[in-house]
N, C-alpha and C positions, 0 to 999 in steps of 0.2 A: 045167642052169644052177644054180649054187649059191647059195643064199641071199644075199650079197651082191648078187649081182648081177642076180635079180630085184628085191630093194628097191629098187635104184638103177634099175632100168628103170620100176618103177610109181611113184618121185618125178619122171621124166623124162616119162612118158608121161600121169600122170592129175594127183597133186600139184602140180606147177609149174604147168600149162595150169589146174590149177583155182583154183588160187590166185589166177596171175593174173590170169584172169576177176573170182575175189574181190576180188580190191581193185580193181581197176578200175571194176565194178561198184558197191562199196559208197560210192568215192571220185568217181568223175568226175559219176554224178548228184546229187550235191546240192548245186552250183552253180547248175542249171537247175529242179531242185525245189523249192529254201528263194527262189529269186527270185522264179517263180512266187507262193508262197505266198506271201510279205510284197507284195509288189506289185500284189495283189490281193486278197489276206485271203479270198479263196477255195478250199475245202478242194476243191472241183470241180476246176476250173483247176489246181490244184497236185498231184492223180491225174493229172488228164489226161499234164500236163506229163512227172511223173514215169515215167508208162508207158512214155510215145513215150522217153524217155530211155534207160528202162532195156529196151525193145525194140531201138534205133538201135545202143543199148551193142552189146548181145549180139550183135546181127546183124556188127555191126563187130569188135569184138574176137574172133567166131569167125572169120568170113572171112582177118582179118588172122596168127590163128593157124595157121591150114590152111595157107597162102601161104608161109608166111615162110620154109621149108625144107621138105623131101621127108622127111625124117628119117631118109634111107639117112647120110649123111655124120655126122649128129648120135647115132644113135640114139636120138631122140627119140620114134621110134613114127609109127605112118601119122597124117599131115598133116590125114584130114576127121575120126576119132576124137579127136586134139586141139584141133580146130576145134569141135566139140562138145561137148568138156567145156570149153574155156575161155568159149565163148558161153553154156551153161547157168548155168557161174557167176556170168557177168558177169549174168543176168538175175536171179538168185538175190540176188545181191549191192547189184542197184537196187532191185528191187520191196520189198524187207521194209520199210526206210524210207517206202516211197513207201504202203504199206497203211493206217498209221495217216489218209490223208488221206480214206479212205472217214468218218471221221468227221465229223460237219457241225460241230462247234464248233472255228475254228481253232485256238485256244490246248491245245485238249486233245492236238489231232493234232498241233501245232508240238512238245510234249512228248513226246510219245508215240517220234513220229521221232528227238528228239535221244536217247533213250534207247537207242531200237536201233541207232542210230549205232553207238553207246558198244559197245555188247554187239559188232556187226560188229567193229569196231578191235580190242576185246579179243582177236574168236574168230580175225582175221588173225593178231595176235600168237599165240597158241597155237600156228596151225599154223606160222608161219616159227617157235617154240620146238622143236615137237614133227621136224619132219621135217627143218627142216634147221638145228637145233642154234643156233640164234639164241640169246640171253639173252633171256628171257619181257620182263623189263619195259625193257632197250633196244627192242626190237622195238616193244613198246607203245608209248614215245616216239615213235618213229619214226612210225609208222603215225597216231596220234593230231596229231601236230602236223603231217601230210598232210593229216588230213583236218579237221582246224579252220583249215586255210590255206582249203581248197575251201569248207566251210561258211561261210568268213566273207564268202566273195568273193562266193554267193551273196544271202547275208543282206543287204550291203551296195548290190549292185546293185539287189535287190530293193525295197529302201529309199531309193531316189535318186529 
């Protein structure tokens, strides 16, 4: 196999499933984290919250990876090895946010969170720059204005 075309099989097989996982992960809990938190100003409640979220994530977004193709047709690589690396990210990708809430004072942990937000968004942007030739700061846009649509929805419901 020549160079080319392992690269392209370990973006197909580990890269993409992990990515995926990553932004899904870093993006779909914290809608259910930040409402949590504001809607009960409890850094308890809003771990709790976040766990189950980013445990639901991962179980979901692996199952649904493993499923989706056999990866004879695709070469996408075996179905439960990608099933596994996009579920680990996807848990990867919830929980960092979701750790500041081990903290007891809400406002330190509400900040804490929005910072590793910040830092996830960037590090998606890196890898869609690095692997698959994205422009760093479109990607960034893109990614960021995902994920402040999801944060706000939380924020808001939270706040209702």
């Amino acid at each position: 196999m020549n160079e080319s075309n392992q690269k392209k099989e370990i973006i197909l097989q580990y890269i993409q499933p992990g990515l995926l996982g990553l932004m899904d992960g870093s993006v779909s809990t914290l809608a259910p984290l930040f409402a949590a938190a504001f809607a009960t100003r409890s850094t308890h409640i809003a771990l709790l919250i976040g766990l189950s979220a980013a445990i639901g994530a991962s179980i979901s977004m692996g199952f649904a990876e493993a499923l989706s193709d056999t990866g004879v047709h695709t070469g996408r690589g075996h179905p439960i090895r990608r099933g596994v690396v996009t579920g680990l990210m996807t848990f990867i990708g919830g929980i960092l946010h979701t750790l500041p809430f081990i903290i007891y004072d809400i406002n330190y942990a509400l900040y804490s969170a929005y910072f590793i937000v910040g830092i996830e968004l960037l590090f998606i942007a890196y890898i869609r720059n690095r692997y698959f030739d994205m422009n760093f700061w479109f990607s960034a846009v893109q990614v960021v204005i995902g994920g402040v649509l999801v944060l706000l929805s939380g924020i808001l419901i939270g706040s209702a």
